[in-house]
DRENKE-780504 format. One record per residue (C-alpha): residue in one letter; x, y, z. Coordinates in steps of 0.001 Angstrom, whole numbers, padded with zeros to 6 digits. Layout:
REC type      xx      yy      zz
REC    A       X       Y       Z
...
This chain:
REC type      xx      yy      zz
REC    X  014851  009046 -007283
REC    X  012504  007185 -004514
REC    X  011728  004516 -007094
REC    X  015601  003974 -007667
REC    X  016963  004250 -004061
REC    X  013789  001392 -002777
REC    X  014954 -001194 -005499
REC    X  018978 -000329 -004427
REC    X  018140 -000983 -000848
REC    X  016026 -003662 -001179
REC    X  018923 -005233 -003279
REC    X  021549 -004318 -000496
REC    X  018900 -005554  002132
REC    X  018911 -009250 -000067
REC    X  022963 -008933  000328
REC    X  023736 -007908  003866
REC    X  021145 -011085  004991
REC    X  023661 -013683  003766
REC    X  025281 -014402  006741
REC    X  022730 -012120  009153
REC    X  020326 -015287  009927
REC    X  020537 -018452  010502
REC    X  018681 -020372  007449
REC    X  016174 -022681  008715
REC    X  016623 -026718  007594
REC    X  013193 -026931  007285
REC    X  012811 -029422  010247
REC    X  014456 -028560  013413
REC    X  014463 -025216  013459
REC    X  012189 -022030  011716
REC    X  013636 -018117  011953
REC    X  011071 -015367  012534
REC    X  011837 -011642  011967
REC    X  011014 -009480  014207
REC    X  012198 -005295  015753
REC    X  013825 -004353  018088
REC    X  012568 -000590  019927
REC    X  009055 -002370  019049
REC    X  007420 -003419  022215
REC    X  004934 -006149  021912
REC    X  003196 -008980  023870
REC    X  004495 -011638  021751
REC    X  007840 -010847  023054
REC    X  006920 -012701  026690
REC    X  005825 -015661  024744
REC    X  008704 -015371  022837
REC    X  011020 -014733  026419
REC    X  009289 -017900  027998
REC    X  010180 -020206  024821
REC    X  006538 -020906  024451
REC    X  006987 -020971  020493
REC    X  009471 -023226  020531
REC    X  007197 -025561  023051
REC    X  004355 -024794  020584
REC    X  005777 -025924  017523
REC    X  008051 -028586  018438
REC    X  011247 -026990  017294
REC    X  013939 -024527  017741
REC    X  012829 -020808  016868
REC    X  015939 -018168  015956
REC    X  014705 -015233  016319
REC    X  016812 -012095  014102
REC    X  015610 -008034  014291
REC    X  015488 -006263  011386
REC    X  015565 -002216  011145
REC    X  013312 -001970  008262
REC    X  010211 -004462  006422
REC    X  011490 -004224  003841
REC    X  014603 -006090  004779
REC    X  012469 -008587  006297
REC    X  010920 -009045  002818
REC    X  014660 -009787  001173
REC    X  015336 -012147  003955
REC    X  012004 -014225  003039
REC    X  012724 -014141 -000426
REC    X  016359 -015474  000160
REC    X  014777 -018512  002223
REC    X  016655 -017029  005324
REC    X  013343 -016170  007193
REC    X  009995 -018173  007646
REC    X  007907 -015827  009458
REC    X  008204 -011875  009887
REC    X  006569 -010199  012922
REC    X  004856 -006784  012580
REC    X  006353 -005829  009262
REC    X  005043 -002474  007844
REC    X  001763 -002993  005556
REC    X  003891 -000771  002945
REC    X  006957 -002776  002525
REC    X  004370 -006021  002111
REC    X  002921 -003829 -000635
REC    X  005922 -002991 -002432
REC    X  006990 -006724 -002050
REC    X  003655 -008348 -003346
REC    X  003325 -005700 -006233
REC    X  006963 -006843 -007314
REC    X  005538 -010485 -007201
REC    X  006862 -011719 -003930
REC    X  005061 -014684 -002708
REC    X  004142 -012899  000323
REC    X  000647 -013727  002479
REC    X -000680 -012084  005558
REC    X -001757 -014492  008143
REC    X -002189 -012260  010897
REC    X -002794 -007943  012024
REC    X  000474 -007898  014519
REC    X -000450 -004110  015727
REC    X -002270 -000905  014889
REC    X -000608  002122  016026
REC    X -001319  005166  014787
REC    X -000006  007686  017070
REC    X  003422  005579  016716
REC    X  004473  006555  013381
REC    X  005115  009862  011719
REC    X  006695  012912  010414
REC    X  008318  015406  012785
REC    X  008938  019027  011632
REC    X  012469  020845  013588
REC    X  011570  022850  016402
REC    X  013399  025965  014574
REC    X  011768  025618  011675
REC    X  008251  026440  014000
REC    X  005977  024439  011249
REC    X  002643  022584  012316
REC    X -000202  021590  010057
REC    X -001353  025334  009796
REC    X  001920  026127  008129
REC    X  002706  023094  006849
REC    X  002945  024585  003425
REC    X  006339  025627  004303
REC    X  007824  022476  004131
REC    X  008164  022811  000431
REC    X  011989  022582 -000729
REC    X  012764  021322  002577
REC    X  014734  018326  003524
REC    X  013718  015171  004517
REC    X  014940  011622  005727
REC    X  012382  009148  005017
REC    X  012363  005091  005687
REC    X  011375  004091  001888
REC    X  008991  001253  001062
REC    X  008095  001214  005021
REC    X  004511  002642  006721
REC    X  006237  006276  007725
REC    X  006775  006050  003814
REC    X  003180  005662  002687
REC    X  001815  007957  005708
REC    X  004428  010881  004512
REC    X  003106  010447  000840
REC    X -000013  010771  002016
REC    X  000687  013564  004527
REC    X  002320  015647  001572
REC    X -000963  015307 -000513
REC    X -003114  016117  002255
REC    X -001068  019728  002487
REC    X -000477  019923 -001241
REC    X  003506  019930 -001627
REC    X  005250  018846 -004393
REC    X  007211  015887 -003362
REC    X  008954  017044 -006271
REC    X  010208  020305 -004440
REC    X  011818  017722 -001410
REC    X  014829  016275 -001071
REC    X  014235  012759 -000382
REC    X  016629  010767  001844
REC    X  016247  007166  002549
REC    X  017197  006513  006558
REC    X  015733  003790  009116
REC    X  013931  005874  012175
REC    X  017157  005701  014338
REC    X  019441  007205  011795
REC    X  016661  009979  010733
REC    X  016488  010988  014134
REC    X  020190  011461  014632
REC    X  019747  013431  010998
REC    X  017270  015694  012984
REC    X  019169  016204  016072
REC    X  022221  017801  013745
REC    X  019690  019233  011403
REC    X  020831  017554  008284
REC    X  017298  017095  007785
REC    X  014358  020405  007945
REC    X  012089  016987  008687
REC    X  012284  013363  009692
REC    X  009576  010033  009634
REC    X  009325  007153  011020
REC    X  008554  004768  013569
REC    X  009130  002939  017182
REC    X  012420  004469  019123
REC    X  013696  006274  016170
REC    X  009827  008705  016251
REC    X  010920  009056  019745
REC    X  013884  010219  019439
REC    X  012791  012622  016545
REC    X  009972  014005  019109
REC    X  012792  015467  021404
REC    X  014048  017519  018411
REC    X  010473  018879  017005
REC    X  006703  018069  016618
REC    X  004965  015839  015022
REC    X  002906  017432  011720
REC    X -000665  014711  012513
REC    X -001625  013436  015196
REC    X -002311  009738  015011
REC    X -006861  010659  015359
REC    X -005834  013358  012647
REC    X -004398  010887  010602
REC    X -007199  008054  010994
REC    X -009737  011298  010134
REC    X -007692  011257  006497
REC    X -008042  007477  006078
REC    X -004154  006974  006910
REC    X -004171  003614  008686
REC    X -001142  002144  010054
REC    X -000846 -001421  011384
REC    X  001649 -004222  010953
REC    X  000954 -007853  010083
REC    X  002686 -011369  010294
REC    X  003626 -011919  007206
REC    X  004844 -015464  005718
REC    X  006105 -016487  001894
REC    X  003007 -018415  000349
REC    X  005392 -021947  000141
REC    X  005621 -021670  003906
REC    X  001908 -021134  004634
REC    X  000866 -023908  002153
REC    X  003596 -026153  003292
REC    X  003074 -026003  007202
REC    X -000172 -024428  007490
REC    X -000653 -026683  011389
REC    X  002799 -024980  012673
REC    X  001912 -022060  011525
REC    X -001647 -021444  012605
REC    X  000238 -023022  016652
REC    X  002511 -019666  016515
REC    X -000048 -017440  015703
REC    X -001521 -019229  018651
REC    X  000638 -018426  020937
REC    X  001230 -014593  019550
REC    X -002842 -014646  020259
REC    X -002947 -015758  023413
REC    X -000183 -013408  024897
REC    X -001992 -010529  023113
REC    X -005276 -011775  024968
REC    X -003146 -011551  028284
REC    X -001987 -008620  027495
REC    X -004977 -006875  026633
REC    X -007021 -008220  029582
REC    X -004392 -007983  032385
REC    X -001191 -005361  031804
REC    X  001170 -006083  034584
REC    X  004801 -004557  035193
REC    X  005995 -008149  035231
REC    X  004329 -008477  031748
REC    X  006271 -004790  030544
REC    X  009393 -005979  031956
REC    X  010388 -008406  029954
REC    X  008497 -006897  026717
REC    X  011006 -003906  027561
REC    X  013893 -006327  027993
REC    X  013271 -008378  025311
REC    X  012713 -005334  023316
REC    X  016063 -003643  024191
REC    X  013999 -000860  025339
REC    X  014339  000864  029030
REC    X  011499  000391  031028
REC    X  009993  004034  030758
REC    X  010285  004360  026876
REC    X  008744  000616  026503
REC    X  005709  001588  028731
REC    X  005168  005046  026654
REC    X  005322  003570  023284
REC    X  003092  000518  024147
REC    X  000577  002898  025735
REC    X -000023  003857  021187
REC    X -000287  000402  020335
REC    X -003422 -001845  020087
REC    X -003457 -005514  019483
REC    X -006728 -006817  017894
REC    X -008192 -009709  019372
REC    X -008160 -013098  016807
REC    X -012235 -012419  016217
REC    X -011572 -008374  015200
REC    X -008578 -009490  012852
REC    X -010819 -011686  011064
REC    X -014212 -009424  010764
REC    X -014537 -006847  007615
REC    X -013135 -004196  009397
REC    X -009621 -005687  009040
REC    X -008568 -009198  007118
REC    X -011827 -009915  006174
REC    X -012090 -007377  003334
REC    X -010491 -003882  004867
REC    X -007159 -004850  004849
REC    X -007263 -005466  001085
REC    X -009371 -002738  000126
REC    X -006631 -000645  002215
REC    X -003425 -002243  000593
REC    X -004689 -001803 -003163
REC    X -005050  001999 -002080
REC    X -000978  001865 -000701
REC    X -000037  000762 -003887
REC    X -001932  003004 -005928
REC    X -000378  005591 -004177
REC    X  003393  003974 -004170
REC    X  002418  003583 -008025
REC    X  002303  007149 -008699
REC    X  004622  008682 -006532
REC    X  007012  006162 -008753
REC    X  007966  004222 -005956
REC    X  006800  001106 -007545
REC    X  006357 -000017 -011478
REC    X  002614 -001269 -011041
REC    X -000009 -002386 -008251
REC    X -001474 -005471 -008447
REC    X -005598 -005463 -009689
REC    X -006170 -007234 -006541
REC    X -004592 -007575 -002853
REC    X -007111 -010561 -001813
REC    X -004372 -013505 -002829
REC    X -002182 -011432 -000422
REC    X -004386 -012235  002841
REC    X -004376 -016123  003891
REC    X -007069 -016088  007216
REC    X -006923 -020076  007175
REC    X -004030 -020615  009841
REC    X -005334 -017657  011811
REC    X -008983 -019326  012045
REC    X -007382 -022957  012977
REC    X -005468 -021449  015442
REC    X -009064 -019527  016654
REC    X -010311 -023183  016750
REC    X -007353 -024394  019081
């Protein structure tokens, strides 16, 4: 059922981006991915036109609902460079044998995704054992997916006792709010949104206690990287440096146009940048994250995607699937 509905969307996802984004000529002009209802730093650089100045070229920049989509969209040519796509959708992309590298940890945010449980049904994580046979609408292939897999283990249900449906955050949380769905997870606005309809099963420290990371990453197809490995390491430059600002000096001017750019009001940009964290250039490339973590971490995913069905086979390895080269030139810059 999962396995079936991932490759069908992922399919649709390669459809629907003919005609969605501009495709690049390979000179003038590169298009990055990227979400909307995902605040992030970047998004002043990217306000400001300072990748464009960076490069040299035009940058079009298209939102996506879902990682996965963003991993049709590279394989389709359409889209160079995808912002903060879900470690899990990478995963499921890579173990299919897409091309795909890492090049850079966009965010970690671990109180920002999950599962929330219907007020009415009164379920937390001392009950949770109730939530077999229940209902639930579930983002497939994305990080909510892996971290609800993961989350059903923990309490011991039978995914096989769920009804599974595949929805993006928003839609799940409008599936909530009419109680189509007993449960809903995701990510961004659409967890938000779920929150004002229930409670949330883990808390993002409970979930780090179990070993359930959850962090985005830039993500590039290999060609791309080996092809224009300067440009590339000069935008992860600039997404670098307006982290480092960021990080050392928040200001309301800052938030603003994050919140803006975001399509986000100012209040809900604020509260669901508070969860995130942005890893400094010299974190992302220790052992706790691309220099031997992150792999370690995605071969797990996979295992996991592997039997729950989701995916035919993982890979043996998940090192090819990290490229730290443009990320330490544009350290060096």
């Amino acid at each position: 059922m999962i396995k079936k509905t991932t490759a069908g969307f992922v399919a649709a996802a390669v459809m629907a981006m003919t005609g969605q984004a501009a495709s690049a000529d390979g000179h003038g002009e590169i298009t990055v991915a990227y979400f909307l209802e995902w605040p992030m730093p970047m998004m002043v650089a990217k306000a400001s036109g300072a990748y464009d100045e960076a490069l040299g070229k035009k940058v079009n920049w298209v939102s996506f609902e879902t990682g996965t989509a963003m991993s049709a969209a590279m394989a389709s040519g359409d889209v160079q460079i995808a912002v903060s796509q879900g470690v899990p959708p990478f995963v499921v992309a890579t173990s299919g044998g897409q091309d795909l590298q890492i090049v850079d940890v966009a965010v970690s945010y671990s109180e920002n995704d999950g599962c929330v449980v219907h007020a009415d049904l009164e379920i937390d994580k001392d009950s949770a054992g109730e939530l077999a046979g229940k209902k639930v609408a579930v983002p497939l292939g994305t990080a909510a997916h892996y971290g609800f897999l993961r989350t059903m283990d923990h309490f011991g249900i039978d995914l096989a006792t769920l009804s599974i449906v595949d929805m993006a955050p928003p839609e799940g949380a409008a599936a909530l709010s009419q109680k189509a769905v007993d449960f809903a997870c995701g990510y961004g606005g659409g967890l938000s949104r779920m929150k004002e309809y229930g409670n949330v099963i883990l808390t993002g420290p409970e979930k780090e206690a179990l070993g359930i990371l959850v962090f985005d990453v830039t993500s590039v197809p290999a060609a791309y990287a080996a092809e224009n490995a300067d440009e590339l390491a000069k935008f992860l430059k600039v997404t670098a440096d307006a982290n480092a600002a960021w990080n050392s000096n928040p200001t309301d001017e800052m938030l603003a146009v994050i919140a803006e750019q975001a399509g986000m009001d100012l209040e809900a940009a604020k509260s669901a940048i508070a969860t995130m964290k942005f890893p400094s250039v010299a974190d992302q490339l220790s052992q706790g994250w691309l220099g031997g973590n992150a792999q370690s971490y995605m071969k797990g995913v996979a295992d996991v995607f592997v039997e729950a069905g989701s995916i035919d086979g993982a890979l043996d390895s998940y090192e090819g699937a990290v490229n730290t080269g443009p990320l330490a030139a544009a350290n060096a810059m």
